[in-house]
MARMI-618418 format. One record per residue (C-alpha): y, x, z. Coordinates in nm, 2 decimals, always signed. Example, Ala and Ser with C-alpha at 12.3 -4.5 7.8 and 13.67 -1.06 7.14 Angstrom:
// residues 2
+--------+--------+--------+
:     py :     px :     pz :
+--------+--------+--------+
:  -0.45 :  +1.23 :  +0.78 :
:  -0.11 :  +1.37 :  +0.71 :
+--------+--------+--------+
This chain:
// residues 468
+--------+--------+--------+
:     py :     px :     pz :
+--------+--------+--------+
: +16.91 :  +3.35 : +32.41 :
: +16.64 :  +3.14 : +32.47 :
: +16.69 :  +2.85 : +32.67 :
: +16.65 :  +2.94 : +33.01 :
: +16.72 :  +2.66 : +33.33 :
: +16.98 :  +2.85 : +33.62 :
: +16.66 :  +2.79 : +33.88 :
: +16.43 :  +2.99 : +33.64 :
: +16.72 :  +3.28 : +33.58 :
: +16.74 :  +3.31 : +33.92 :
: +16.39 :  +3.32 : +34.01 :
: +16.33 :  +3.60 : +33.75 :
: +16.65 :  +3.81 : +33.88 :
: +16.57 :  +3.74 : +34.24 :
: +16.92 :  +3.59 : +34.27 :
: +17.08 :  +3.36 : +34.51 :
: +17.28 :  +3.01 : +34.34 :
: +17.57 :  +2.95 : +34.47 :
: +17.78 :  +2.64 : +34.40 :
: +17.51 :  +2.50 : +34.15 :
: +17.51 :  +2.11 : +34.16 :
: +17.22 :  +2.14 : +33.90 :
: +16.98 :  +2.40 : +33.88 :
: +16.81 :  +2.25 : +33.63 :
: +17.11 :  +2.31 : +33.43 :
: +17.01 :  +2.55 : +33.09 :
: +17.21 :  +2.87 : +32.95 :
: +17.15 :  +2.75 : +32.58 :
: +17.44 :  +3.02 : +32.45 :
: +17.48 :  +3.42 : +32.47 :
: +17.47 :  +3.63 : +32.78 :
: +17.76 :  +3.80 : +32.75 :
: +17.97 :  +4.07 : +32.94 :
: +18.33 :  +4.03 : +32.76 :
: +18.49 :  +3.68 : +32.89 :
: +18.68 :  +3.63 : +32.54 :
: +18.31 :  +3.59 : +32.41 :
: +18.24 :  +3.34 : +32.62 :
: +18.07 :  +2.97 : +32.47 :
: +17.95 :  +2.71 : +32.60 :
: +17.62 :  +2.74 : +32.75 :
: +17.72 :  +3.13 : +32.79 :
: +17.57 :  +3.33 : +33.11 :
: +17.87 :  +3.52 : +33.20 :
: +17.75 :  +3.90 : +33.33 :
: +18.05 :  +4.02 : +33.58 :
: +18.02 :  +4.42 : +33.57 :
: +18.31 :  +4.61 : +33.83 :
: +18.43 :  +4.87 : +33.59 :
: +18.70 :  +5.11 : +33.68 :
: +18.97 :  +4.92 : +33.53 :
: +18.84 :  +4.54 : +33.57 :
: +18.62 :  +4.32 : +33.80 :
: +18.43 :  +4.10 : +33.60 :
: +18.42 :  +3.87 : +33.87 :
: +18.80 :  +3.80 : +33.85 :
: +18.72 :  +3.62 : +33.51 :
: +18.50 :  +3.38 : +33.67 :
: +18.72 :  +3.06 : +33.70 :
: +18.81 :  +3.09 : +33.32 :
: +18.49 :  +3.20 : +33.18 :
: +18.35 :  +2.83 : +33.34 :
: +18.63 :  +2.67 : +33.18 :
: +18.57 :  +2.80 : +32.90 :
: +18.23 :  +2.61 : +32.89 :
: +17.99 :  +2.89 : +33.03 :
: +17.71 :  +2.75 : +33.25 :
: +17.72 :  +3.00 : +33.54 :
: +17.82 :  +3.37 : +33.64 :
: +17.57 :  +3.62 : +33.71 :
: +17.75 :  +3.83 : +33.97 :
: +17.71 :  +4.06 : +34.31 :
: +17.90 :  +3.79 : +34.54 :
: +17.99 :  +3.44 : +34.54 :
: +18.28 :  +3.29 : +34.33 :
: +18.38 :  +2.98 : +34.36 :
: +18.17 :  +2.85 : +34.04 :
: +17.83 :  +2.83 : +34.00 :
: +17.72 :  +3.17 : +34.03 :
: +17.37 :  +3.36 : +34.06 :
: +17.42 :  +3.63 : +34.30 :
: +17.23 :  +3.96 : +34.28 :
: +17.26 :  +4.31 : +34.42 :
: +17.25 :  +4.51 : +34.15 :
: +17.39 :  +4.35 : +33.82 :
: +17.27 :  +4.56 : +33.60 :
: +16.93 :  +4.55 : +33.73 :
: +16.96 :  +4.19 : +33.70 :
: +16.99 :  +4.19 : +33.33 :
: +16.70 :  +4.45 : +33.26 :
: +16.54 :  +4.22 : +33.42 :
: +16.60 :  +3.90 : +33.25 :
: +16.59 :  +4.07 : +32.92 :
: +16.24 :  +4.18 : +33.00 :
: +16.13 :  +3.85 : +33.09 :
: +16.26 :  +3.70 : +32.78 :
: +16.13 :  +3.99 : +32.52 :
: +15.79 :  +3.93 : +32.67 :
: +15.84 :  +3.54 : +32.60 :
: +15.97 :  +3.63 : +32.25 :
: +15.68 :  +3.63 : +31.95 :
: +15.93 :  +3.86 : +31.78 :
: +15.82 :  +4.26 : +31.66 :
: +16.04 :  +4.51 : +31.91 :
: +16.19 :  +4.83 : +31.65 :
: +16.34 :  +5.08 : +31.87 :
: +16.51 :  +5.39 : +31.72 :
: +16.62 :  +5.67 : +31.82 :
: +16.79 :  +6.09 : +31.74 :
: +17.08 :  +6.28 : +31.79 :
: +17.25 :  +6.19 : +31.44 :
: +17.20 :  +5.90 : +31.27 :
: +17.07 :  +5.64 : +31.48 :
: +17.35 :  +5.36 : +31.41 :
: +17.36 :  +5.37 : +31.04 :
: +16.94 :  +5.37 : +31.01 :
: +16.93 :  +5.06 : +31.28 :
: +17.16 :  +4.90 : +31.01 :
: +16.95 :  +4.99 : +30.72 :
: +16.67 :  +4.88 : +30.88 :
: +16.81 :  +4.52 : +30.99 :
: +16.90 :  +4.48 : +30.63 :
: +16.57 :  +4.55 : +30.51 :
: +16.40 :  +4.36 : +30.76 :
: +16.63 :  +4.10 : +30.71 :
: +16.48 :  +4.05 : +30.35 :
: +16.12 :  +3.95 : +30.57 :
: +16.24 :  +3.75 : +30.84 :
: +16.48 :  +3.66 : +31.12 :
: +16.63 :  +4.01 : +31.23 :
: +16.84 :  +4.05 : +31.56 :
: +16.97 :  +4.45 : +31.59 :
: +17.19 :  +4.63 : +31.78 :
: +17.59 :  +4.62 : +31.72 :
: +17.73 :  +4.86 : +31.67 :
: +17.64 :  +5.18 : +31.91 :
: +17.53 :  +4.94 : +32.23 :
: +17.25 :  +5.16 : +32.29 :
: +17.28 :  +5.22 : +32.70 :
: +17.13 :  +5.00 : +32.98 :
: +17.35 :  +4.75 : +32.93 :
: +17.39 :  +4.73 : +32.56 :
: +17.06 :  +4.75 : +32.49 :
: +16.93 :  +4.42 : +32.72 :
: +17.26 :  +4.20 : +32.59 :
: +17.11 :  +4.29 : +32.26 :
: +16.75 :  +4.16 : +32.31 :
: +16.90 :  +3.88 : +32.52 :
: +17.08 :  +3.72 : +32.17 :
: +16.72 :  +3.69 : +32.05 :
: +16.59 :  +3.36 : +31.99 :
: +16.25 :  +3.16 : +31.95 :
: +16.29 :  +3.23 : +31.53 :
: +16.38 :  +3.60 : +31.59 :
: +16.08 :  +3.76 : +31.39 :
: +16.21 :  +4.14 : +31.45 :
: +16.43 :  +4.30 : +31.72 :
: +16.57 :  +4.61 : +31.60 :
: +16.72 :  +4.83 : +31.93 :
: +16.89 :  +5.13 : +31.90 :
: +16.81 :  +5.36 : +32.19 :
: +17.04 :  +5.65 : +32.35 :
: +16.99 :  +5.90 : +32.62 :
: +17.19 :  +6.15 : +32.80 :
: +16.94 :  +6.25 : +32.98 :
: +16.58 :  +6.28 : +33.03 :
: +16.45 :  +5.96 : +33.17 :
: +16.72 :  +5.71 : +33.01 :
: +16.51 :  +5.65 : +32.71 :
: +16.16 :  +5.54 : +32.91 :
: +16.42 :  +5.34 : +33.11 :
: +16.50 :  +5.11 : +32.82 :
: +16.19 :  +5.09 : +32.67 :
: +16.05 :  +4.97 : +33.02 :
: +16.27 :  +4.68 : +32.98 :
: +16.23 :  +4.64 : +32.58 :
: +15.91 :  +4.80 : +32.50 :
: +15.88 :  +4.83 : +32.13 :
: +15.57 :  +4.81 : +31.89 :
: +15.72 :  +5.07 : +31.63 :
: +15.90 :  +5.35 : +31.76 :
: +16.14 :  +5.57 : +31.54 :
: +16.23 :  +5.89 : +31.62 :
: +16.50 :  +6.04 : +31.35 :
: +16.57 :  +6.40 : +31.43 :
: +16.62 :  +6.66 : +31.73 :
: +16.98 :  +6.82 : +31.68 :
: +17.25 :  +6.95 : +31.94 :
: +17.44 :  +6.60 : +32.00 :
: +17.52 :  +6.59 : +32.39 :
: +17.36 :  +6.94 : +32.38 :
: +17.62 :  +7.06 : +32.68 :
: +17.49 :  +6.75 : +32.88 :
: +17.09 :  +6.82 : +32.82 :
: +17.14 :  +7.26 : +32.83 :
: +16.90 :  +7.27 : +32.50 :
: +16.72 :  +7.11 : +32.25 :
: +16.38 :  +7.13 : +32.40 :
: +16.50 :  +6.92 : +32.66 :
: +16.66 :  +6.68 : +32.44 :
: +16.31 :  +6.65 : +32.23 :
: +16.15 :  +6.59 : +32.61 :
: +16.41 :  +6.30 : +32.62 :
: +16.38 :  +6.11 : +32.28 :
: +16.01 :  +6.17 : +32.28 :
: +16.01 :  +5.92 : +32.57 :
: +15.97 :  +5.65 : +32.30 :
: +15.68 :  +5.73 : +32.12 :
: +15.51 :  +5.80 : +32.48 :
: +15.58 :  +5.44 : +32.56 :
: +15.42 :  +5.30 : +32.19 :
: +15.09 :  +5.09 : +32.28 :
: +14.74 :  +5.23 : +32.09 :
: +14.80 :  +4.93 : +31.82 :
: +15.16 :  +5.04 : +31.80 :
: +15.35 :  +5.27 : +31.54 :
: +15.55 :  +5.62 : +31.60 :
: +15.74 :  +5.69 : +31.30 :
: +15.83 :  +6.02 : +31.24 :
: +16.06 :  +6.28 : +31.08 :
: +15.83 :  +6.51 : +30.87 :
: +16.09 :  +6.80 : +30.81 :
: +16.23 :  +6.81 : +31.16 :
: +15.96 :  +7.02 : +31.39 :
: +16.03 :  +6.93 : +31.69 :
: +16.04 :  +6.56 : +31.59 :
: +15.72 :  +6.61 : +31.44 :
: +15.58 :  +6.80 : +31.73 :
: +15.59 :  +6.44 : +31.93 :
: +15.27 :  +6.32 : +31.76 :
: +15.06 :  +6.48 : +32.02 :
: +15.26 :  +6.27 : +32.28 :
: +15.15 :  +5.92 : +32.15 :
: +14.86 :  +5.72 : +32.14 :
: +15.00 :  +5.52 : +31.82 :
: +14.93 :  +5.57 : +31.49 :
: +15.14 :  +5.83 : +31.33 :
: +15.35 :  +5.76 : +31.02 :
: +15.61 :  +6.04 : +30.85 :
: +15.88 :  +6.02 : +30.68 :
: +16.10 :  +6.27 : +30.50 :
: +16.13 :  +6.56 : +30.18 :
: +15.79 :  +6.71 : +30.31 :
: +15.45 :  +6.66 : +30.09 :
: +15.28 :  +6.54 : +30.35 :
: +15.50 :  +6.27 : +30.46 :
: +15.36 :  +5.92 : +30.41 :
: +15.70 :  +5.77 : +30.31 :
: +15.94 :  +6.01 : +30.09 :
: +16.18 :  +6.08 : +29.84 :
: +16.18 :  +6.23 : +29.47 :
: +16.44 :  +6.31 : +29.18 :
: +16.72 :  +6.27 : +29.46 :
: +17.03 :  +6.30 : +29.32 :
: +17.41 :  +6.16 : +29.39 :
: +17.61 :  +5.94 : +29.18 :
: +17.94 :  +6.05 : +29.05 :
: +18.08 :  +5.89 : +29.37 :
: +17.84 :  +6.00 : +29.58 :
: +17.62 :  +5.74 : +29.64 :
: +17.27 :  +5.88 : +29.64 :
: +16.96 :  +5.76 : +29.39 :
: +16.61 :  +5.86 : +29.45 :
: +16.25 :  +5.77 : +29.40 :
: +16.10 :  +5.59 : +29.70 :
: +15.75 :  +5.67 : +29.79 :
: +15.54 :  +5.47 : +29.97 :
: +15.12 :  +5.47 : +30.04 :
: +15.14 :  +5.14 : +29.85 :
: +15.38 :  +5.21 : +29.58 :
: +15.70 :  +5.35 : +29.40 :
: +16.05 :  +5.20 : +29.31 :
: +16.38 :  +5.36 : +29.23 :
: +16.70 :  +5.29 : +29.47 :
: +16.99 :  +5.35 : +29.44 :
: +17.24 :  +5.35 : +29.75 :
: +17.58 :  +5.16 : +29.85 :
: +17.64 :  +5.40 : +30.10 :
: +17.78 :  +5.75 : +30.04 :
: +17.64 :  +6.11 : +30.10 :
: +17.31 :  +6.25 : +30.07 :
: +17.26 :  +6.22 : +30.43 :
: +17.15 :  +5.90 : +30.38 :
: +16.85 :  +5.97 : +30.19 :
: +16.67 :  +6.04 : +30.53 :
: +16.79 :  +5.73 : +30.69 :
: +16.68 :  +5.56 : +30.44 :
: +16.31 :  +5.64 : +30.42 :
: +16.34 :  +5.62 : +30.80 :
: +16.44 :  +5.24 : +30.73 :
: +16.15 :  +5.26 : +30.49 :
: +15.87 :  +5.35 : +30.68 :
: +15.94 :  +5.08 : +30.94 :
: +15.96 :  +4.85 : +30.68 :
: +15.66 :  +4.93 : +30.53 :
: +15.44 :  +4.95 : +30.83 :
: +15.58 :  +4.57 : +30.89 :
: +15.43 :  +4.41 : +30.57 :
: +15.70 :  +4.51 : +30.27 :
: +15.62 :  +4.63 : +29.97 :
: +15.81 :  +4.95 : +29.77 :
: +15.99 :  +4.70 : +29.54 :
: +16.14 :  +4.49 : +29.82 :
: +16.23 :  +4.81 : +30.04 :
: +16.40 :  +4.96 : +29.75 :
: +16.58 :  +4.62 : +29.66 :
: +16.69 :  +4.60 : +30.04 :
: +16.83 :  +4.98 : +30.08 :
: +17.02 :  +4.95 : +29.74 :
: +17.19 :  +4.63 : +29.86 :
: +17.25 :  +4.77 : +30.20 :
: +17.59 :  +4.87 : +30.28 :
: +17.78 :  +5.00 : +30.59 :
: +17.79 :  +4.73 : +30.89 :
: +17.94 :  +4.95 : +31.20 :
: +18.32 :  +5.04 : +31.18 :
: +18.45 :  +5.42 : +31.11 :
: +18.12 :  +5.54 : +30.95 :
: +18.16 :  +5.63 : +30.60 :
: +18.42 :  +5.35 : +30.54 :
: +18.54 :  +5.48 : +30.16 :
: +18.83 :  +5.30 : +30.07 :
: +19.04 :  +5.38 : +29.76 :
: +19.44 :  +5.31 : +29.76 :
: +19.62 :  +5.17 : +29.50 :
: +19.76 :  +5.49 : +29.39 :
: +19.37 :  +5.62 : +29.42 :
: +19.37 :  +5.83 : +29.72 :
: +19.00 :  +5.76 : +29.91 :
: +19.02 :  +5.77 : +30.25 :
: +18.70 :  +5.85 : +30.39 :
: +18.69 :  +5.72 : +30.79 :
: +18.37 :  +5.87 : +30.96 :
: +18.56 :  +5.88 : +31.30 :
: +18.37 :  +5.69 : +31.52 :
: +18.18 :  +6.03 : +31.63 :
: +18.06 :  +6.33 : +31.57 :
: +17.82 :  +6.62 : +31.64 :
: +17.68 :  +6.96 : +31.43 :
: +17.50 :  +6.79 : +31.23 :
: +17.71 :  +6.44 : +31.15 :
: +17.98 :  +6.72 : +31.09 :
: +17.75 :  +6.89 : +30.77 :
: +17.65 :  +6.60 : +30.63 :
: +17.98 :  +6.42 : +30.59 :
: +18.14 :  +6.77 : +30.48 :
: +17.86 :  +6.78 : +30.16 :
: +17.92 :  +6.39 : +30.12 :
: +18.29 :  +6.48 : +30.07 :
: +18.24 :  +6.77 : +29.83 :
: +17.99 :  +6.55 : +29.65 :
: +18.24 :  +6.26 : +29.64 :
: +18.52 :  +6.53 : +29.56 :
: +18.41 :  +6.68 : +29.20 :
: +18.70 :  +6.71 : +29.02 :
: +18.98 :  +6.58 : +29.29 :
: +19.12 :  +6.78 : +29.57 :
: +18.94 :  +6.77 : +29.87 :
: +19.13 :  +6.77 : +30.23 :
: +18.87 :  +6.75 : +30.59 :
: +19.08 :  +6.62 : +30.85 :
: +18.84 :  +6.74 : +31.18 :
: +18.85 :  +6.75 : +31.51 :
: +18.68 :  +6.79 : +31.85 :
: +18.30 :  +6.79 : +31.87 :
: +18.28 :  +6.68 : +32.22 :
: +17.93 :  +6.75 : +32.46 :
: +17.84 :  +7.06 : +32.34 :
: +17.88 :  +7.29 : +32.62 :
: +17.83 :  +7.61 : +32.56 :
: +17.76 :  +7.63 : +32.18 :
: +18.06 :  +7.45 : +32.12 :
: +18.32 :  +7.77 : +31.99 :
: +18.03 :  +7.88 : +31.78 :
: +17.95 :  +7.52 : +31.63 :
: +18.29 :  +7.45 : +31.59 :
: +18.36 :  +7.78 : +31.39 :
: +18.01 :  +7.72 : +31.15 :
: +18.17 :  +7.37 : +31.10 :
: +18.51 :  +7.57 : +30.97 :
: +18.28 :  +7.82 : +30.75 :
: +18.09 :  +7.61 : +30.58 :
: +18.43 :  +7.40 : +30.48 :
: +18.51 :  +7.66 : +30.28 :
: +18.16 :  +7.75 : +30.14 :
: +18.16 :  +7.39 : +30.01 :
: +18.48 :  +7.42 : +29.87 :
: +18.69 :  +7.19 : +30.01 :
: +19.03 :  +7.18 : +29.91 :
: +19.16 :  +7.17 : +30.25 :
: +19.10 :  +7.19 : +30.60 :
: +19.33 :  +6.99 : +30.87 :
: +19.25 :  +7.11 : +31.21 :
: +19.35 :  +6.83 : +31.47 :
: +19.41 :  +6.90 : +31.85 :
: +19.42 :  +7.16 : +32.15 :
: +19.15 :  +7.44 : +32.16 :
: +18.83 :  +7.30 : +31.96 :
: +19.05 :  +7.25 : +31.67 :
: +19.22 :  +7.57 : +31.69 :
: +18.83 :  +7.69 : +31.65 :
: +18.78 :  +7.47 : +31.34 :
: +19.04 :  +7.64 : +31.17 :
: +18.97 :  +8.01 : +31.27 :
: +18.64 :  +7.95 : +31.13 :
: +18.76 :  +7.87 : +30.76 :
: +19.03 :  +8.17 : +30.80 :
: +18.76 :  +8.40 : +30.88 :
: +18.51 :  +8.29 : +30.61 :
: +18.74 :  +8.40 : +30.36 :
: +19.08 :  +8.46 : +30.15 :
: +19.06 :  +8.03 : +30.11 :
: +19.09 :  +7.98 : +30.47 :
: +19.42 :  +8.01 : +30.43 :
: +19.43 :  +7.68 : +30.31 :
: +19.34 :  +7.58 : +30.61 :
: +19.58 :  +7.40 : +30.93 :
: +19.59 :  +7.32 : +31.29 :
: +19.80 :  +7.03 : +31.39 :
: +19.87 :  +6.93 : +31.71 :
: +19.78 :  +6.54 : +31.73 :
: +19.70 :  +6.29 : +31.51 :
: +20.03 :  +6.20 : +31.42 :
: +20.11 :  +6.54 : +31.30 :
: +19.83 :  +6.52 : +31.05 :
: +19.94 :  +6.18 : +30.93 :
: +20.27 :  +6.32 : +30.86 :
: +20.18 :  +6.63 : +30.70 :
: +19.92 :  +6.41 : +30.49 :
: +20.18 :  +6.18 : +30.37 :
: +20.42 :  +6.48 : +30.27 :
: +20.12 :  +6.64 : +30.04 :
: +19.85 :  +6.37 : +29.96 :
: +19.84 :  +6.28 : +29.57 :
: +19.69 :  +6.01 : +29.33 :
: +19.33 :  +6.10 : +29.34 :
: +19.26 :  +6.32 : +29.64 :
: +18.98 :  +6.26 : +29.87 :
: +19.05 :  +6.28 : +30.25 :
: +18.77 :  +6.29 : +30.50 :
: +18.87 :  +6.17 : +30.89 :
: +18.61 :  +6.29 : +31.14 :
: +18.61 :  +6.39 : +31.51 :
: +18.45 :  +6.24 : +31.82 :
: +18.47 :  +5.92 : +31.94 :
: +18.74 :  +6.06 : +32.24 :
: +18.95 :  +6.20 : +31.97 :
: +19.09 :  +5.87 : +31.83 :
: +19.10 :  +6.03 : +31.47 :
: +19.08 :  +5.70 : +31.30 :
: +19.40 :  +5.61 : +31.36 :
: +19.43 :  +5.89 : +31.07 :
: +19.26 :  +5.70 : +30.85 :
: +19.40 :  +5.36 : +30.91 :
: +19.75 :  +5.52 : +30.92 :
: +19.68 :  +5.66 : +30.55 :
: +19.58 :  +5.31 : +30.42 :
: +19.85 :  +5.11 : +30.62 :
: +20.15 :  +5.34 : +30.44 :
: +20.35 :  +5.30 : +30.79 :
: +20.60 :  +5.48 : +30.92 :
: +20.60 :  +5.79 : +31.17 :
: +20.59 :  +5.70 : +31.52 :
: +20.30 :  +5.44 : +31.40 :
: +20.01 :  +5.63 : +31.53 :
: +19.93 :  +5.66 : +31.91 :
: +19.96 :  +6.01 : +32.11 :
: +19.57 :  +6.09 : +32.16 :
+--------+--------+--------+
């Protein structure tokens, strides 16, 4: 973070010290909410979650070397005191964005939104000082820790945005208001939680709404109701996508023999081929998302396309391909997933699969209320339409849908299994895995399926993988 005195953090929170010698004292370090992150010159932030109470760390966390707690009561250390923590740090992360010189990126969409922030840091990266996102911090509290590890040479601040419901998006770009805004796509992602996809277009169009007249909405060109969200912005418009009227877009796609897509990337100031790191065709989009920001901030075609083909992965459990040494890949896309996650890593896997056997371990889809026994049944279907080798169904009812779906679709179903927990599909994996298959692990987040794939490449013993 900048360096910021305790007097002057507690001014901008409206905070009370407590048992501060000096309040001229500076937090030079992170704000941070995890006390094993704690360094010196830290702000510890104490949260009261259902299991912990930040404030109980407070003694340590000072030992440790952190200048002060910010907290809802008095400690024993020096402490600002606040009513509302969380409030408290939208707050000081808005007064230290606005002090920043740095460019604000924020990104959003119901699929995709981790891996394009990532693409996009390591593009932008290529310009100039780049702070982003970890991982999927994308909520009210995630997002402010994020802008708060922003320093005075931070040139671009890439924020990922989520919503789960309307007004959570304007929210965070109150506290972080961004100069480009990226919407990726409208799909059915926390569609149970929203009731439809108009409303969740009225939600992630909340970001272009908040772009200022000499700021950017970037836009998806082949998703409508993306597109749509041009009349609801006061910014210039740039699109992105397969579309002939998109400003930034790809030609001659095509995948590698492992999967890896190469294209033509498209610019209004240029072409250059790139070829891709990452795996599945999927990617493609992202990755003339990434482009469009990058070229509205100053880069050329030839750096963009140098940047996306030396981009790799950076968040865990997202299209982590890893080959054993008797050449099994495990593919681990388990940190979520949704519809439309669910397609894409399916045709990466058939892609990646061309002359191996092919095995989809799935399971839940959580969020998606209503739709879910029909989504999860399409997701079965179109397993077998791509030919996939086989089909591991994991878990209680969704799963059991997953695998009536590929039955039904036809006389290859049958290849198709339900299991009953992730150690089940471990074990029947290890009893019929050989050299050269392909196994894809993905399920939501709640589902714990990468213990699958981390199971596979460990080569344990039963009993190894935790009841989910």
């Amino acid at each position: 973070m900048i360096a910021l005195s305790l007097a002057e953090i507690a001014e901008v929170v409206g905070g009370q010290t407590y048992d501060i010698p000096d309040p001229s004292v500076q937090v030079t370090g992170s704000v941070v909410r995890d006390s094993r992150e704690v360094e010196p010159g830290s702000l510890f932030v104490a949260f009261v979650g259902e299991r912990a109470d930040g404030h109980d760390y407070a003694e340590a966390v000072v030992a440790a070397g952190a200048a002060a707690v910010l907290g809802s009561r008095p400690v024993g250390v020096p402490a600002i005191v606040v009513p509302d923590v969380q409030k408290a740090l939208g707050a000081l992360a808005r007064h230290v964005v606005r002090r920043l010189g740095a460019t604000l990126v924020g990104l959003t969409g119901s699929a995709g939104k981790t891996s394009t922030k990532d693409l996009i840091a390591q593009v932008l990266r290529h310009k100039a000082p780049t702070v982003f996102t970890p991982g999927s911090l994308n909520n009210e509290i995630g997002l402010p820790l994020t802008a708060l590890s922003a320093t005075e040479e931070t040139r671009f601040l890439v924020l990922e945005m989520g919503a789960r419901g309307i007004g959570h998006i304007r929210y965070l770009t109150e506290l972080t208001p961004p100069k480009v805004g990226l919407v990726l796509n409208v799909g059915t992602a926390h569609i149970g939680e929203f009731g439809g996809r108009e409303q969740i277009a009225q939600a992630k169009g909340e970001l272009v709404e908040s772009l200022p007249e000499d700021g950017t909405a970037i836009l998806n060109a082949d998703d409508p109701l993306v597109r749509a969200m041009a009349s609801r912005t006061k910014a210039k418009v740039v699109l992105f996508g397969e579309s002939d009227e998109a400003d930034v877009r790809a030609e001659n796609v095509r995948l590698t023999d492992s999967g890896q897509p190469s294209f033509v990337l498209h610019t209004p100031s240029g072409c250059s081929d790139v070829t891709m790191r990452l795996y599945g065709e999927h990617h493609v989009s992202n990755a003339l998302a990434a482009a469009a920001v990058a070229h509205e901030l100053g880069m050329s075609a030839e750096e963009i396309a140098t940047a996306l083909s030396e981009a790799g992965s950076l968040s865990r459990w997202r299209m982590e391909v890893t080959e054993r040494p008797d050449g099994v890949t495990v593919v681990n896309d388990a940190y979520n997933a949704n519809p439309e996650s669910m397609r894409a890593a399916l045709r990466a896997l058939a892609a990646m699969g061309k002359g191996r056997r092919t095995w989809a371990v799935l399971g839940k889809m959580a969020e998606l209320g209503d739709e879910a026994l029909a989504e999860h049944d399409a997701v079965g279907r179109l397993a077998v339409r791509l030919n996939v080798g086989k089909l591991v169904a994991v878990g209680g009812r969704e799963a059991s849908w997953l695998q009536l779906g590929a039955y039904n679709e036809g006389s290859w179903g049958e290849e198709s299994v339900h299991v009953s927990d992730a150690q089940a599909a471990v074990d029947l994996l290890r009893s019929e895995l050989r050299p050269g298959d392909v196994v894809l692990v993905k399920a939501s987040r709640s589902v714990g399926l990468e213990s699958v794939a981390e199971a596979l490449l460990a080569g344990g013993t039963e009993g190894e993988v935790a009841a989910r």
